[in-house]
C-alpha positions as a Python dict, from the first residue, in 0.01 Angstrom:
ca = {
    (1, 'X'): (0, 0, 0),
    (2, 'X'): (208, 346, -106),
    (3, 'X'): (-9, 590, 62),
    (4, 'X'): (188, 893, -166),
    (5, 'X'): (206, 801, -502),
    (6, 'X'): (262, 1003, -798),
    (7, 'X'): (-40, 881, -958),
    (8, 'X'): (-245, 990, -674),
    (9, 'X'): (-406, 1310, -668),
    (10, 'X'): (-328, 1594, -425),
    (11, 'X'): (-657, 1537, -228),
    (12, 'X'): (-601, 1175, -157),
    (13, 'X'): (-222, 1295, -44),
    (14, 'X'): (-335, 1483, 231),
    (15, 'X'): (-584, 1299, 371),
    (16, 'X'): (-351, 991, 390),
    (17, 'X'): (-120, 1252, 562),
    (18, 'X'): (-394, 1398, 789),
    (19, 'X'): (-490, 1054, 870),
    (20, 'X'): (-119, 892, 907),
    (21, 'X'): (-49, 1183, 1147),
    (22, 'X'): (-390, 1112, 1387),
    (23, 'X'): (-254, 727, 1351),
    (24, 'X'): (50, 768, 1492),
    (25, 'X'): (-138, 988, 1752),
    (26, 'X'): (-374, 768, 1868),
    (27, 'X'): (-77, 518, 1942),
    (28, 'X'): (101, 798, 2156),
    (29, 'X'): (-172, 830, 2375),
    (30, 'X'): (-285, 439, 2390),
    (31, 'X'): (57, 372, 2481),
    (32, 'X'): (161, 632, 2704),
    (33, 'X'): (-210, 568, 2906),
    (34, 'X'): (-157, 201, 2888),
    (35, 'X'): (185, 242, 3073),
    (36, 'X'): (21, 446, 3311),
    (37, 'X'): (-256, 183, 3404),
    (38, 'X'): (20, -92, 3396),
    (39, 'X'): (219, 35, 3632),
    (40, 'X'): (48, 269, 3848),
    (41, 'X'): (224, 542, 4043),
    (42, 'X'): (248, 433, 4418),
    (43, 'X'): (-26, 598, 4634),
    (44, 'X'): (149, 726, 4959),
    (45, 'X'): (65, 582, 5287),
    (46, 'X'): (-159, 810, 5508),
    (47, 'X'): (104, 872, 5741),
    (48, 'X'): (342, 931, 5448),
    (49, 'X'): (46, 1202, 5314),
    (50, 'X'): (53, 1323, 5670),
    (51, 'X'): (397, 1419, 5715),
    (52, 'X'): (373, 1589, 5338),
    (53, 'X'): (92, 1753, 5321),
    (54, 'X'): (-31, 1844, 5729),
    (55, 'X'): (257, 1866, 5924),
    (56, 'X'): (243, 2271, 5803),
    (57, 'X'): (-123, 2348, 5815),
    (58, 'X'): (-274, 2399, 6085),
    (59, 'X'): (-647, 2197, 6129),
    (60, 'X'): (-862, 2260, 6382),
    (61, 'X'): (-919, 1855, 6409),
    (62, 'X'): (-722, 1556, 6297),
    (63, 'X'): (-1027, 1432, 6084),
    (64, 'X'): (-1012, 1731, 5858),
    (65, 'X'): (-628, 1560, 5738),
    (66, 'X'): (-794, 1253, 5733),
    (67, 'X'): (-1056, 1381, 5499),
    (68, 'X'): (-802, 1521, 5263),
    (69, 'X'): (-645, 1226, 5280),
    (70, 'X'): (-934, 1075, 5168),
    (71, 'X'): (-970, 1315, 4901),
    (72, 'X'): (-650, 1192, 4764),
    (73, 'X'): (-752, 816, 4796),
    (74, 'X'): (-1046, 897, 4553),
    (75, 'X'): (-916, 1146, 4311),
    (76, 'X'): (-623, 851, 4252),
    (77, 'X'): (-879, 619, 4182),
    (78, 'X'): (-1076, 844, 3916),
    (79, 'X'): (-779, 934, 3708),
    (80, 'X'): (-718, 519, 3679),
    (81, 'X'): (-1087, 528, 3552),
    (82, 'X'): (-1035, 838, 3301),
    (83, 'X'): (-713, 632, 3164),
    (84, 'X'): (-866, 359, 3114),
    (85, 'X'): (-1173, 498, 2934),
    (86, 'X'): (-888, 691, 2712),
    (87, 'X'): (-706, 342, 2667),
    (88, 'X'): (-1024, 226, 2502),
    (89, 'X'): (-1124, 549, 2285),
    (90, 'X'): (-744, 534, 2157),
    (91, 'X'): (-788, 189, 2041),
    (92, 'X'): (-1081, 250, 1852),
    (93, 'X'): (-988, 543, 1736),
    (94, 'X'): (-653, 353, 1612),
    (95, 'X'): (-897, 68, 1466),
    (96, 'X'): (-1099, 309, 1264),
    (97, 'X'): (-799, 544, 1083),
    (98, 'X'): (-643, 190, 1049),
    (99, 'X'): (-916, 77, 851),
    (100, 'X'): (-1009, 381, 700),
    (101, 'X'): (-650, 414, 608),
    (102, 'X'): (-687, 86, 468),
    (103, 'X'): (-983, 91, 262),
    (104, 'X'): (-890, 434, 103),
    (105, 'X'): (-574, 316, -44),
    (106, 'X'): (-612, -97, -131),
    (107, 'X'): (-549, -209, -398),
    (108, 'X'): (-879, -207, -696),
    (109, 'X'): (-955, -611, -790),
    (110, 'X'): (-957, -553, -1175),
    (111, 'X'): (-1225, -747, -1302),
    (112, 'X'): (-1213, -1000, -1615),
    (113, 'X'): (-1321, -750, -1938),
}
């Protein structure tokens, strides 16, 4: 499949370069999210969050640490969610320029004349 021939016309050239280009885009980010999801950065211990993040502030309770410890617990846990839901719209978006890519520049059968 040459996706930039000379007997193709100008049109055709750019959208095979258009769509090459969001390809090799949608890979990027399936990858880079994949990695991501694979091996998760390490969630800190609450004492660990503790010693970072409330040893300077001053609370009027203990709880209210506790709570933004919490915080942290949960907003971990969505951005594994968004990842994954951007692992999957990368992969289809990879299937469909794949194919598209695919069925724009194969090959015409020529028939027997």
């Amino acid at each position: 499949m040459n996706l930039f021939n000379k007997e193709k016309d100008l049109i055709l050239k750019v959208t095979n370069l258009v769509l090459l280009l969001w390809l090799i885009g949608s890979i990027t980010i399936f990858y880079i999210n994949l990695v991501d999801v694979i091996m998760p950065k390490p969630l800190m211990t609450y004492d660990e969050y503790r010693s970072i993040h409330c040893e300077y502030k001053t609370f009027e309770n203990k709880e209210e640490c506790q709570t933004f410890y919490n915080s942290y617990k949960k907003a971990n846990e969505n951005s594994v969610y968004r990842k994954q839901k951007i692992i999957l719209t990368s992969l289809g978006s990879v299937i469909i320029v794949s194919a598209t890519l695919y069925l724009l520049n194969k090959k015409k059968k020529r028939g027997i004349n």
